[in-house]
C-alpha positions as CSV (number, residue, x, y, z in Angstrom):
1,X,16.4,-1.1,4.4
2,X,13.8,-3.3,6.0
3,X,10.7,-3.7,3.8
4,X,9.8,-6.7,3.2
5,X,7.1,-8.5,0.3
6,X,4.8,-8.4,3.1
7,X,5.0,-4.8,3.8
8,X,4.1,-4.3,0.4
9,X,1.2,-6.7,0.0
10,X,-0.3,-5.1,3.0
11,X,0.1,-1.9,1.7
12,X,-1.8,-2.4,-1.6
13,X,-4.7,-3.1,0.7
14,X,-4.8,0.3,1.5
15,X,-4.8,1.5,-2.3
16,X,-8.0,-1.4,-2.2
17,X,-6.6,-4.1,-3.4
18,X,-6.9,-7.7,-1.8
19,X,-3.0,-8.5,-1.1
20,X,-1.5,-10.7,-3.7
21,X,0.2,-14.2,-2.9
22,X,3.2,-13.6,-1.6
23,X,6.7,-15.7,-2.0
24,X,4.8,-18.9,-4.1
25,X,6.7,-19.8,-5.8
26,X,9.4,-17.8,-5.8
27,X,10.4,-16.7,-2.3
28,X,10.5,-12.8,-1.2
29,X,8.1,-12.4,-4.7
30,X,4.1,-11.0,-5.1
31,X,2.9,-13.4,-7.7
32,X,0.7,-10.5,-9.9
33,X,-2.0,-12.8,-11.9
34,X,-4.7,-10.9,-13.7
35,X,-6.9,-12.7,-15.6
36,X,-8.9,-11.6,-18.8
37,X,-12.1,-10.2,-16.6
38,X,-9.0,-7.5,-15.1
39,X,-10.4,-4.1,-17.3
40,X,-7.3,-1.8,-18.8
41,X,-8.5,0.6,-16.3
42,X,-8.2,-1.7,-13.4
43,X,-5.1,-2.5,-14.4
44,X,-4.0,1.2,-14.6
45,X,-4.9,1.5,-11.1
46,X,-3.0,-1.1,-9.8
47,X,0.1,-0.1,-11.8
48,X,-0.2,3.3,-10.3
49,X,-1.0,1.6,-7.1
50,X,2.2,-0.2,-7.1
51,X,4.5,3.3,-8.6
52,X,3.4,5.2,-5.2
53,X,4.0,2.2,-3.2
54,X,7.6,2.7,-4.6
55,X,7.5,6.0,-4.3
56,X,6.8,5.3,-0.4
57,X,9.8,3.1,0.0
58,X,12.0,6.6,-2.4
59,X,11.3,8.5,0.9
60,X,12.0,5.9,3.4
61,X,15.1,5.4,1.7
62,X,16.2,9.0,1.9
63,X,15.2,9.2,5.5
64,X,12.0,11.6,4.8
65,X,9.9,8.6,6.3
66,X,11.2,6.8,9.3
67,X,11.7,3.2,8.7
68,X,9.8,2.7,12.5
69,X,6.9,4.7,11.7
70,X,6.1,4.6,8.1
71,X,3.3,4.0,5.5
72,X,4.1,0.5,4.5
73,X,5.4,-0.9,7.7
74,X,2.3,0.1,9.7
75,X,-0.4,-1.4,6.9
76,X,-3.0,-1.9,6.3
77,X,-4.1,1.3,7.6
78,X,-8.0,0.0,9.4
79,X,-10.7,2.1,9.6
80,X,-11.2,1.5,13.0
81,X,-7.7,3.1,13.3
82,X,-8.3,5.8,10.7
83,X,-11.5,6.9,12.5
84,X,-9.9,7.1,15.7
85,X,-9.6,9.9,18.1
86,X,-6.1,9.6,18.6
87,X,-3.8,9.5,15.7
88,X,0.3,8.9,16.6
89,X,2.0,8.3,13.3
90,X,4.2,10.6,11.7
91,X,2.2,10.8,8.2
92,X,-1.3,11.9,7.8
93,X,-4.4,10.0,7.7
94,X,-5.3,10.9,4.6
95,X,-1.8,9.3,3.2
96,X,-2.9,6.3,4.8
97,X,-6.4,5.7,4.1
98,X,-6.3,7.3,0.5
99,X,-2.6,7.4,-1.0
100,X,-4.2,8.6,-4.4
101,X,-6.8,10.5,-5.4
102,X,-9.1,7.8,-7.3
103,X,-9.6,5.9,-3.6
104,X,-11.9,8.9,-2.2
105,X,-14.2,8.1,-4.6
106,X,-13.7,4.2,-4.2
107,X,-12.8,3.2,-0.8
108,X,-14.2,0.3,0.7
């Protein structure tokens, strides 16, 4: 299909999350580590976080998305490039710079 564990790590920085490790140990693998100081609600977020991600990769699979111009493949989504006058994708900004509703409010 061709998304790779990098298009996905780079994608969660979009939902606001720093990208996890990526293939250590395991190759092609995010290595998920939350710790005791992670809240249930934080958690929650990131779960949901990683359900639209695959949600994303549903549509590229069923040709809604194009594999050249989707989502995941062009992330992270910058705010120099959100902000910009010119806009060429075939999604909408607000997809890219908030994916879910919870990031308006928490976007940084």
């Amino acid at each position: 299909m061709g998304i790779e564990v990098g298009d996905i790590a780079k994608r969660l920085m979009d939902y606001g999350f720093h990208a996890p490790t990526v293939s250590f140990p395991a190759p092609e693998t995010l290595m998920i580590e939350p710790t005791e100081s992670e809240s249930i609600a934080q958690l929650d977020r990131f779960t949901k976080a990683l359900i639209s991600i695959r949600k994303e990769i549903d549509k590229i699979e069923t040709g809604k998305y194009p594999i050249e111009d989707c989502l995941i493949k062009n992330a992270p989504h910058t705010l120099a490039e959100v902000t910009s006058n010119h806009w060429n994708h075939s999604y909408s900004r607000q997809k890219a710079a908030y994916p879910l509703n919870w990031i308006l409010e928490n976007k940084f």
